[in-house]
N, CA, C and O of each residue as an XYZ file, in Angstrom:
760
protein
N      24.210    -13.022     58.406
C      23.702    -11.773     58.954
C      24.251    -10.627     58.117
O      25.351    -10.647     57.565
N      23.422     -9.675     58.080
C      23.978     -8.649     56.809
C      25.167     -7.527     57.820
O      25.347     -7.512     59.037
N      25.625     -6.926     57.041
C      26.434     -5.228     57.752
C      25.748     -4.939     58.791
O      26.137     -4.895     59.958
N      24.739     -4.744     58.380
C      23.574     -3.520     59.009
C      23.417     -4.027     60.819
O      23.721     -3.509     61.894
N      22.860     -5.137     60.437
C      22.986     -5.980     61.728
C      23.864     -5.996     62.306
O      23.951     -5.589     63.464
N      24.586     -6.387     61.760
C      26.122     -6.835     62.393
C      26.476     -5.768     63.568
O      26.686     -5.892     64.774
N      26.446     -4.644     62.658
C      26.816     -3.145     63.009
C      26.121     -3.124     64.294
O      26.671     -3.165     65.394
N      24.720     -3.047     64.038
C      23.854     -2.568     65.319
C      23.472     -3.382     66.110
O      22.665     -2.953     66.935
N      24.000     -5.359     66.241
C      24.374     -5.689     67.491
C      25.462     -5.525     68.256
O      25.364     -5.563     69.482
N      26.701     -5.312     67.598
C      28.107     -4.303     67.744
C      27.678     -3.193     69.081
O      27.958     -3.112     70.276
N      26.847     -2.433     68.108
C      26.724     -0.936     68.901
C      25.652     -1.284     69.934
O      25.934     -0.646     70.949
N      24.513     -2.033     70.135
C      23.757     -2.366     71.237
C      24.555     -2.976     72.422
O      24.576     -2.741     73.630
N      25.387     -4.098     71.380
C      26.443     -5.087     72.990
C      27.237     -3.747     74.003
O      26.918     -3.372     75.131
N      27.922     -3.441     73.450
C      28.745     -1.798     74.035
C      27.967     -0.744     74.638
O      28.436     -0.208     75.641
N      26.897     -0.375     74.207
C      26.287      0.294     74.824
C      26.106     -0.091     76.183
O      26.637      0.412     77.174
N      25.116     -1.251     76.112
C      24.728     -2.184     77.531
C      26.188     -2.141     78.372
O      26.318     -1.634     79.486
N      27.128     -2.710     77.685
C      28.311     -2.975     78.598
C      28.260     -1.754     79.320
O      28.005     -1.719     80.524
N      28.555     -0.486     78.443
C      28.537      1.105     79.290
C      27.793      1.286     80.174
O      28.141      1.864     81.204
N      26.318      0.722     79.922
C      25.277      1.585     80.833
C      24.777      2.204     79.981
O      23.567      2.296     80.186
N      25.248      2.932     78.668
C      24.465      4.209     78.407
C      23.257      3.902     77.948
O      23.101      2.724     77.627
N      22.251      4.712     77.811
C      20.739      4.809     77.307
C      20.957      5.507     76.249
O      21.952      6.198     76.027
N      19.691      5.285     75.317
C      19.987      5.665     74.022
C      19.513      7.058     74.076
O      19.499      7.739     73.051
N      19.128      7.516     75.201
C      19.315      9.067     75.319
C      20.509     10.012     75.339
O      20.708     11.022     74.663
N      21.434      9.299     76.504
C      22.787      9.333     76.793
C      23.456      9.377     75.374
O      24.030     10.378     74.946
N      23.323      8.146     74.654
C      24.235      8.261     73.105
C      23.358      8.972     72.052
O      24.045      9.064     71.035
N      22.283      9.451     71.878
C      21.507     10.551     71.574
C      22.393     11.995     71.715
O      23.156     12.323     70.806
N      22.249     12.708     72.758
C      23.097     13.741     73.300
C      24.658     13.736     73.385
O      25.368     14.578     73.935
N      24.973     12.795     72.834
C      26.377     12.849     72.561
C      26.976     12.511     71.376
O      28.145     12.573     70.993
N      25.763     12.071     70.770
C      26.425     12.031     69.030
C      25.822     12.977     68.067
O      26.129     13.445     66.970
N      24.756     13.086     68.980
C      23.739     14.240     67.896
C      22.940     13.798     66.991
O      22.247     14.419     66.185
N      23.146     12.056     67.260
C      21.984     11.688     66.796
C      20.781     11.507     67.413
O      20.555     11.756     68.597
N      19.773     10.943     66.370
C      18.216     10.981     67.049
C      18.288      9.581     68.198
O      19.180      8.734     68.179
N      17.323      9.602     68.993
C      17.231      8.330     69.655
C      16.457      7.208     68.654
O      16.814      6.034     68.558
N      15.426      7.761     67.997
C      14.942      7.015     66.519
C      15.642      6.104     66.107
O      15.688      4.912     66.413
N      16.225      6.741     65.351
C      17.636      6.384     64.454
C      18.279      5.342     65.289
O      17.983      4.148     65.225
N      19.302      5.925     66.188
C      19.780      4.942     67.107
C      19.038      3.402     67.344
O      19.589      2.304     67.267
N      17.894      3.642     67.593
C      17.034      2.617     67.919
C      17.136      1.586     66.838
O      17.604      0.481     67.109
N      16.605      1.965     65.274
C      17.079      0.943     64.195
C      17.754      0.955     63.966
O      17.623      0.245     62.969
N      19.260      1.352     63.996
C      20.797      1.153     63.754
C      20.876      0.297     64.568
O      21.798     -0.462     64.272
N      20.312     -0.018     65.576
C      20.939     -1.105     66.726
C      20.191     -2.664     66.397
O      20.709     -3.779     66.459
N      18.365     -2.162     65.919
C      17.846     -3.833     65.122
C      18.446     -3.604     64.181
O      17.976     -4.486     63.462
N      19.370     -2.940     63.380
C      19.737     -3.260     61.949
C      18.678     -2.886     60.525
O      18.633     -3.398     59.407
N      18.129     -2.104     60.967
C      16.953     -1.662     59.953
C      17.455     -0.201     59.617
O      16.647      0.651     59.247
N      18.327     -0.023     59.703
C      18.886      1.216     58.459
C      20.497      0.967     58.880
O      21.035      0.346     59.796
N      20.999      1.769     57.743
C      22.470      1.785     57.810
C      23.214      2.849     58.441
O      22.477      3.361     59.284
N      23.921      3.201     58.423
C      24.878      4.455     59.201
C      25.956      4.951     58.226
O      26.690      4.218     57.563
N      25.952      6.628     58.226
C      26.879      7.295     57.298
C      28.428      7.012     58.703
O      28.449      7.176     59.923
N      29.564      6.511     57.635
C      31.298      6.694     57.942
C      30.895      7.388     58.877
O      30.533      6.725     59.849
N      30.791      8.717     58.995
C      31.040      9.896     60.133
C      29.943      9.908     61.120
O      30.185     10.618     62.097
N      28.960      9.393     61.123
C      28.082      8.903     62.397
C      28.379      7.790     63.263
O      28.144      7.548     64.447
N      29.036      7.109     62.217
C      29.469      5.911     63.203
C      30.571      6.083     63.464
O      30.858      5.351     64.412
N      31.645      6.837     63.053
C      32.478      7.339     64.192
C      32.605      8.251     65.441
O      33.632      8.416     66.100
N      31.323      8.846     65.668
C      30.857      9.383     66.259
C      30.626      8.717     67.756
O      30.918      9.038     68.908
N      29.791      7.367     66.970
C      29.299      6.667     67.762
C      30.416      5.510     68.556
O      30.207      4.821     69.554
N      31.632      5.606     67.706
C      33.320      4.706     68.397
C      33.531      5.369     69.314
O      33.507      5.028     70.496
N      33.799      6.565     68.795
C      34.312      7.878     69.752
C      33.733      7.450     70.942
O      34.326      6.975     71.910
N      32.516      7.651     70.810
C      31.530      7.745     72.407
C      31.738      6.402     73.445
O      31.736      6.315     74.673
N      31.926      5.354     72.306
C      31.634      3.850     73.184
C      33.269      3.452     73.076
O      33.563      2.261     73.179
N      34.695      4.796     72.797
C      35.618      4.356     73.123
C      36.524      2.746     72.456
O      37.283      1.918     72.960
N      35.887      2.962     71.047
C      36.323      1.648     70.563
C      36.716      2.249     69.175
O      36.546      3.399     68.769
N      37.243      1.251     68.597
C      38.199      1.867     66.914
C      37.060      2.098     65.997
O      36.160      1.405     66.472
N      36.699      2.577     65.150
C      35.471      2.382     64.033
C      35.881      1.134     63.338
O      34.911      0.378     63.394
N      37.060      0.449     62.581
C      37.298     -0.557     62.340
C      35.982     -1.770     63.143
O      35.009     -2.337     62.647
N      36.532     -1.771     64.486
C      35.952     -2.951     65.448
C      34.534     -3.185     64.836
O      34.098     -4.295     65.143
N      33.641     -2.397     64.004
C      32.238     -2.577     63.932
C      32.789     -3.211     62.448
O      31.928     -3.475     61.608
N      33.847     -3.390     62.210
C      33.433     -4.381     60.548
C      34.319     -5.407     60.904
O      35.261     -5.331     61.693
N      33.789     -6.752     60.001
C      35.209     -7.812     60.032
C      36.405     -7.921     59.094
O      36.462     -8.485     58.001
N      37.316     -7.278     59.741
C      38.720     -7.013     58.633
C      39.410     -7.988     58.900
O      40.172     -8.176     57.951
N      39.590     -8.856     59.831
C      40.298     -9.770     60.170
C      39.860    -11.047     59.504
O      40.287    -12.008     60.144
N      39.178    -11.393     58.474
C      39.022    -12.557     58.311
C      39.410    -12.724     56.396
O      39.135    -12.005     55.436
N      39.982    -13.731     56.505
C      41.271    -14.007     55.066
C      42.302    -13.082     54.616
O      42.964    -12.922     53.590
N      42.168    -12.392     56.048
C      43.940    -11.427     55.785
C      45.070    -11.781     55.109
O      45.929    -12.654     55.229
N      44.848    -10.880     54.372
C      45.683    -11.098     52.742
C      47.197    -10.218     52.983
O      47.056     -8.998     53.074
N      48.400    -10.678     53.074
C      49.108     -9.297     53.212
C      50.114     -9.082     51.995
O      51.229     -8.563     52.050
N      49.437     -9.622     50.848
C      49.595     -9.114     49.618
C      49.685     -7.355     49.415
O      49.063     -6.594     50.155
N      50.427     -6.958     48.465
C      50.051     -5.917     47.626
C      49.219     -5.573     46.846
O      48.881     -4.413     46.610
N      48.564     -7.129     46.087
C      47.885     -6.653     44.986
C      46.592     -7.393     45.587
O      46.726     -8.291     46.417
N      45.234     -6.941     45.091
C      43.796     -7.257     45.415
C      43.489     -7.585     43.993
O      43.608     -6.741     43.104
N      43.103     -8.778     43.780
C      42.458     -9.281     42.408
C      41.311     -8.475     41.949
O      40.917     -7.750     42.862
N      40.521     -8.319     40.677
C      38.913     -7.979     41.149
C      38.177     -9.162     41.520
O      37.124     -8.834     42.068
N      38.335    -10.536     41.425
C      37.628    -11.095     42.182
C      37.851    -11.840     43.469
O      37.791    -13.044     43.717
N      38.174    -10.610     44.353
C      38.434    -10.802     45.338
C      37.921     -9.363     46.334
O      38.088     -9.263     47.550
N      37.507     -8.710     45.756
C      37.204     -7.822     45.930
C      35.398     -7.992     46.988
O      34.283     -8.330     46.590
N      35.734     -7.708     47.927
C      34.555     -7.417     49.238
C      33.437     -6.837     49.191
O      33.646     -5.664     49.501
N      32.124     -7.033     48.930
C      31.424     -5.883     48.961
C      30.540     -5.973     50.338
O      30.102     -6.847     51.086
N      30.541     -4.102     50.187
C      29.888     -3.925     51.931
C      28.832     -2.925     50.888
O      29.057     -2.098     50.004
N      27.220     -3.665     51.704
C      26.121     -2.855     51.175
C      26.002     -2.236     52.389
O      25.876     -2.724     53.512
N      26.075     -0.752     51.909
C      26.312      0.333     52.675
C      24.424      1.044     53.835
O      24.153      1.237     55.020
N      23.447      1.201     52.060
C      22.708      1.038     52.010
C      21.757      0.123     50.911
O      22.350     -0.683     50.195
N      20.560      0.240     50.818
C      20.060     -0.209     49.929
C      20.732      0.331     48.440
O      20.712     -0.519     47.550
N      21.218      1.427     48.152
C      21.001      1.854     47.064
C      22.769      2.248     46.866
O      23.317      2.982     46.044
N      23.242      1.562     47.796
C      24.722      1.976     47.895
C      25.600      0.539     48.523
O      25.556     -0.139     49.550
N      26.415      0.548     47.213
C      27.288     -0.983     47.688
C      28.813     -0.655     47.623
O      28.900      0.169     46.713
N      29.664     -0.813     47.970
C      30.743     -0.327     47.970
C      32.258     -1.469     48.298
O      32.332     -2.285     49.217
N      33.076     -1.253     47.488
C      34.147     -2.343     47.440
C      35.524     -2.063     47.929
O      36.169     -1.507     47.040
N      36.232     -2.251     49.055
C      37.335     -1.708     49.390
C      38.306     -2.244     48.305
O      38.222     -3.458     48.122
N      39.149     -1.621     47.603
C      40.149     -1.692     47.081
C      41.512     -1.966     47.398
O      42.353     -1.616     46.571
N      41.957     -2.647     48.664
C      42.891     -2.573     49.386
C      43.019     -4.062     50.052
O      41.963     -4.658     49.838
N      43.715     -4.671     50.605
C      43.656     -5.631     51.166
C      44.337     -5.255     53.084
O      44.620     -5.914     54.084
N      44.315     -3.722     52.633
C      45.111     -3.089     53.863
C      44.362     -2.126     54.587
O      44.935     -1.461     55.450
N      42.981     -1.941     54.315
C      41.918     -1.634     54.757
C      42.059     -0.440     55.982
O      41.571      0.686     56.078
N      43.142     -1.395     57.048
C      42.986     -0.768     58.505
C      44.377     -0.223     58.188
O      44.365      0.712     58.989
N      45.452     -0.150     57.648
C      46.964     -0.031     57.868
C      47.120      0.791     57.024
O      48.282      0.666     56.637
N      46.519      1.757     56.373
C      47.199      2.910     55.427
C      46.193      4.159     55.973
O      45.154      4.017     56.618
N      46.724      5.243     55.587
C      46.266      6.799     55.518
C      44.927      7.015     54.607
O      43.954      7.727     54.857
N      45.162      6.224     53.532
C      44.193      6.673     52.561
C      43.323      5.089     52.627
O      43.551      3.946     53.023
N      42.025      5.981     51.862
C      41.045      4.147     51.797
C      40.572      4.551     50.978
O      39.854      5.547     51.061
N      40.860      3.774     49.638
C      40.450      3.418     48.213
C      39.134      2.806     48.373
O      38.916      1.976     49.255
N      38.273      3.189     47.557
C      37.000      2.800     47.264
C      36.440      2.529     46.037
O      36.440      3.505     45.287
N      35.978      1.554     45.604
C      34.757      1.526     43.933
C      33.248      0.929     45.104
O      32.827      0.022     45.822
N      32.916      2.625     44.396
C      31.015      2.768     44.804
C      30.012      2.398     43.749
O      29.735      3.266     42.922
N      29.605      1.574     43.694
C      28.004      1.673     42.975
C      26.965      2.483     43.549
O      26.158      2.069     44.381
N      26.992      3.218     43.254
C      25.358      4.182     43.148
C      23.994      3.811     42.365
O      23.713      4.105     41.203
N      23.254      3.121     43.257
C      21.826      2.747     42.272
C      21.078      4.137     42.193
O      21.403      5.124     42.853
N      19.848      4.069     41.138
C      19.196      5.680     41.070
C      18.607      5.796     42.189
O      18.217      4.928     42.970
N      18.543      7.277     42.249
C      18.127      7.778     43.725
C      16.228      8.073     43.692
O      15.693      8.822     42.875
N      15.555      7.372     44.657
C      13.924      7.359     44.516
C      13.635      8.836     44.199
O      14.224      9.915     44.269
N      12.561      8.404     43.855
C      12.197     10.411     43.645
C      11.890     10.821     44.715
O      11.771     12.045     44.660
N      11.666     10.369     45.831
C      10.984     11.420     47.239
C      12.437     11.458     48.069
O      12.319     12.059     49.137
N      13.968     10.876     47.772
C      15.072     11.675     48.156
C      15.962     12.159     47.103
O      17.118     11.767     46.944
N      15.260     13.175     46.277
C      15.828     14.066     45.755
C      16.469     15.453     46.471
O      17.258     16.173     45.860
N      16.076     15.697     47.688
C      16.777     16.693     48.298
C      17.814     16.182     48.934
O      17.702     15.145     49.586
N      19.146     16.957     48.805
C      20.831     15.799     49.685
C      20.893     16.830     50.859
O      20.856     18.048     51.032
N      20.987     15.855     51.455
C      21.631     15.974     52.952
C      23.242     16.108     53.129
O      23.922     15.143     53.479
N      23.914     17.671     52.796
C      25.143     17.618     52.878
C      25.400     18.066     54.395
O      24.787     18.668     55.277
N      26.974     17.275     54.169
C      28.014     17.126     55.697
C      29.359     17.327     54.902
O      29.657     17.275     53.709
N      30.235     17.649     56.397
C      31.397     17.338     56.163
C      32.377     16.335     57.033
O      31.965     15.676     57.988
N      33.302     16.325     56.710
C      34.040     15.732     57.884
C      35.707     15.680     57.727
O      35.997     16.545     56.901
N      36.831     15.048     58.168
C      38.359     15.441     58.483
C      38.280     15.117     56.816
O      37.423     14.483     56.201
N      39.785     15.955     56.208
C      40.199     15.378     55.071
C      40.134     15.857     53.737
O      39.951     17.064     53.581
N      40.224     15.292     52.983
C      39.968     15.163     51.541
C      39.424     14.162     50.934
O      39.419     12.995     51.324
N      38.915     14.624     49.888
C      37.697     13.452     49.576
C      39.002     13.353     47.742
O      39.824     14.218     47.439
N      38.760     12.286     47.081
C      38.916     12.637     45.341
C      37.787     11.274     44.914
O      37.653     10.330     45.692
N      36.985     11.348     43.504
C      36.534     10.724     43.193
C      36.620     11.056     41.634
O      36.599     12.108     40.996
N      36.736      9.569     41.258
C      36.577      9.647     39.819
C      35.560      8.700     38.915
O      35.450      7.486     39.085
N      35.143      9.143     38.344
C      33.691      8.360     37.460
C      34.085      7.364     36.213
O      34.377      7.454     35.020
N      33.882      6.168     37.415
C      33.900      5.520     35.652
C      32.668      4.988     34.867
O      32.689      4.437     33.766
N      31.592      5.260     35.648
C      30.541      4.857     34.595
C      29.063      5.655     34.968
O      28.566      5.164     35.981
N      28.645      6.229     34.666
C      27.195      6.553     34.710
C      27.614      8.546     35.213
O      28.708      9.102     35.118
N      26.468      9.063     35.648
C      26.075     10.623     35.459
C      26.248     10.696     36.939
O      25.238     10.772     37.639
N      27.267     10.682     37.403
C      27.051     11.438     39.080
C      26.694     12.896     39.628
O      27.333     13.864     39.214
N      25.861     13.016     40.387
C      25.523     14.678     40.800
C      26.125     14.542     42.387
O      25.990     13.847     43.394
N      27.004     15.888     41.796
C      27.866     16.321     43.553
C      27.405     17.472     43.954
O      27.225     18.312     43.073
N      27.047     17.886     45.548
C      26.813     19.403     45.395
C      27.812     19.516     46.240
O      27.780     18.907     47.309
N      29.158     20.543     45.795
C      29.656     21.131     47.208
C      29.299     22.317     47.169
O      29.206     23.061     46.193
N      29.003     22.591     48.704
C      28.077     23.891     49.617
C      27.062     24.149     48.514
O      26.320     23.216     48.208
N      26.946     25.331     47.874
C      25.686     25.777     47.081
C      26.022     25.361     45.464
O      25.042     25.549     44.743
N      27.194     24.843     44.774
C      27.104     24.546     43.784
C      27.072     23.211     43.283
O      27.964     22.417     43.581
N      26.031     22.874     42.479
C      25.732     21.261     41.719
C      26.033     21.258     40.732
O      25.838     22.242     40.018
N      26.809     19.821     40.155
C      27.697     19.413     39.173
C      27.444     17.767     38.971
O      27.361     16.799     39.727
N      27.390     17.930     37.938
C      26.833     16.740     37.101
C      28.336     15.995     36.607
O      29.060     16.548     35.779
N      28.612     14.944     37.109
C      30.286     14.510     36.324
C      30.148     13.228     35.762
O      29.743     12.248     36.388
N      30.521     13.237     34.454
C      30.636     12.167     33.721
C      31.933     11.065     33.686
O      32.773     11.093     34.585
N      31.987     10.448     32.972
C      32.649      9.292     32.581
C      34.277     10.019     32.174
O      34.495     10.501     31.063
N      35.270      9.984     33.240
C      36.442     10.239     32.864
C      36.509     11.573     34.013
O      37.595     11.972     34.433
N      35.444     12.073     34.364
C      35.542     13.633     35.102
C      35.478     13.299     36.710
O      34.660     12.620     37.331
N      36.688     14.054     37.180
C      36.901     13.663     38.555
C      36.437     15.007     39.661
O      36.044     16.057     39.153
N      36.519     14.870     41.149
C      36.682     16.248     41.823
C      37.804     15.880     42.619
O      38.287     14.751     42.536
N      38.085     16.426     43.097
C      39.087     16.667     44.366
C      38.300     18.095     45.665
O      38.095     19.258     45.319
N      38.124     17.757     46.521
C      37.766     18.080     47.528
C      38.089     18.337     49.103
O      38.301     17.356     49.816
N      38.125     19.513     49.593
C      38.778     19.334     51.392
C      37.137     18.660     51.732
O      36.113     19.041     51.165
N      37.183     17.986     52.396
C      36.035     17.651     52.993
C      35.261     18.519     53.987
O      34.064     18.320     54.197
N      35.916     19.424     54.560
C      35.598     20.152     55.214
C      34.369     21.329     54.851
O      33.827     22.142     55.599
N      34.157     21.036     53.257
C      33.474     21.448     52.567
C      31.949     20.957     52.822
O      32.080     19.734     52.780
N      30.655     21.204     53.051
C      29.522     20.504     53.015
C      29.728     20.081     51.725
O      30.471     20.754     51.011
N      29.134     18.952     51.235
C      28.981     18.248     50.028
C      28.293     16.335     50.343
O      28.139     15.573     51.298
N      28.078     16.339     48.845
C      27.884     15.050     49.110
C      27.149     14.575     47.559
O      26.941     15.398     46.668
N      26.919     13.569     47.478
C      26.545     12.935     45.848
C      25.273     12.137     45.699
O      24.884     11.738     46.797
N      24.768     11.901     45.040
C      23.672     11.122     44.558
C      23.581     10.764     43.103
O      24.356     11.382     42.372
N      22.947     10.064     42.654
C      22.447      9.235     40.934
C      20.869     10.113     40.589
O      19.977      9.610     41.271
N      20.724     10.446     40.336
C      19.320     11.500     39.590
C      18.906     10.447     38.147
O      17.876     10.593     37.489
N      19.800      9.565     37.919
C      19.915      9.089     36.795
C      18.722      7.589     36.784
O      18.357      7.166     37.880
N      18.236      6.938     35.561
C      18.169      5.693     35.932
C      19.171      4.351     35.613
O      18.639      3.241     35.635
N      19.843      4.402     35.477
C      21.326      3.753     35.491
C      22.317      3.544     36.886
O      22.162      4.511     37.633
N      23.001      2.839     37.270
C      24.318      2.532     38.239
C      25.184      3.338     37.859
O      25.755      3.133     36.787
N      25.545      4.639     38.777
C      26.856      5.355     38.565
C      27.801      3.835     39.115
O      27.467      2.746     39.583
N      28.800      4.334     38.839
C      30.054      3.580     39.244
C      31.289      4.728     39.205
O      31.526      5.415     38.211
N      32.108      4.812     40.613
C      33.142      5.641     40.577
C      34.205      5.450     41.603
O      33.680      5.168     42.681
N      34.961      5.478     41.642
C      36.791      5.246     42.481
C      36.262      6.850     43.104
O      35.745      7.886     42.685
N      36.881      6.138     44.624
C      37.020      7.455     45.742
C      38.113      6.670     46.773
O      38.330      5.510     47.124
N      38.891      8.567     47.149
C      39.997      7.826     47.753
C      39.656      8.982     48.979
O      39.670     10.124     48.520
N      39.376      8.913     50.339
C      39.490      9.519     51.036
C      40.862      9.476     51.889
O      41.551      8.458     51.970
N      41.125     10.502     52.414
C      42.157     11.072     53.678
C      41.302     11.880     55.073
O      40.242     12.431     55.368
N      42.213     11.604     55.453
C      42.230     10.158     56.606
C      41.408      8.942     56.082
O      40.458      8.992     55.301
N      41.846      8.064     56.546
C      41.194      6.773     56.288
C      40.181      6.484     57.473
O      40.964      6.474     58.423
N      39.243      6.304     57.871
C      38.398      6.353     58.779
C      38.945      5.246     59.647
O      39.388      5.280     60.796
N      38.787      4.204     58.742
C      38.905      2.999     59.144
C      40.650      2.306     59.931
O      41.011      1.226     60.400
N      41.378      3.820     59.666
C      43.023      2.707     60.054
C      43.276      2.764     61.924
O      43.220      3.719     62.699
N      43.462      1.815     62.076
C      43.971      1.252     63.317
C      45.490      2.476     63.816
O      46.511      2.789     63.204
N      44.778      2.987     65.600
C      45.548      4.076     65.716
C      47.208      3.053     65.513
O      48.296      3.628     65.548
């Protein structure tokens, strides 16, 4: 069964347990009932900060919607081939860097970015707790924070409060590839 699924029989089982209607978790996450609806068959994915949205509401860790518990490593070091990948979306795959996932402040990331279709060329910026840093190691990434867009290459990093609207995409036809380390860690166990 893929993420996606996984995720949105996760968030359907809990719901039911609650009672709530997907109106109820509609009006309290601010998301659409739409949306909600295929996040729960598993026919689209969910941004970090929606689906914590959606813990918040149903009172459970954001962790609980992934499986971290299985070949718990309590090593220091993470091989690269050992390395996890969670397809985020179609066009977004992403590799935790950590074998400590839930137990630290910060959560290390290597993102693949496939090119972005031409009919979502307009970005949908957010913010959320923290600091963001990312650094490029391969391909043309475009970041916009608030009204300014920046094109960063191979070796060129940002550092960011998150609190900032922003957010990234590939304009390119090539796989960006880039290391991101956010604060807070979404994912650590209170």
């Amino acid at each position: 069964m893929d993420t996606n699924a996984v995720i949105g029989l996760r968030i359907k089982n809990l719901r039911n347990e609650k009672k709530y209607t997907l109106k109820y978790m509609s009006e309290n996450t601010g998301l659409s009932i739409g949306f909600l609806s295929q996040l729960e068959r598993g026919m689209t994915s969910v941004a970090v900060d929606s689906l914590s949205k959606i813990a918040a509401l149903l009172d459970v860790e954001l962790s609980s919607f992934f499986d971290t518990d299985t070949n718990i490593n309590d090593s220091h070091i993470l091989r690269r081939y050992e390395h996890k990948a969670t397809v985020v979306s179609p066009g977004i795959i992403e590799y935790a860097l950590s074998n400590h996932v839930t137990d630290y402040k910060v959560l290390p990331r290597l993102v693949e970015l496939m090119p972005t279709a031409a009919d979502e060329s307009e970005l949908e910026l957010y913010t959320h707790a923290g600091e963001e840093f990312i650094y490029i190691l391969e391909g043309i990434l475009t970041i916009q924070i608030e009204n300014d867009v920046y094109q960063l290459y191979p070796g060129d990093s940002a550092h960011i409060r998150s609190a900032l609207k922003h957010n990234w995409k590939n304009d390119t036809n090539n796989v960006v590839r880039f290391l991101t380390v956010h604060t807070p860690n979404p994912f650590k166990r209170a």
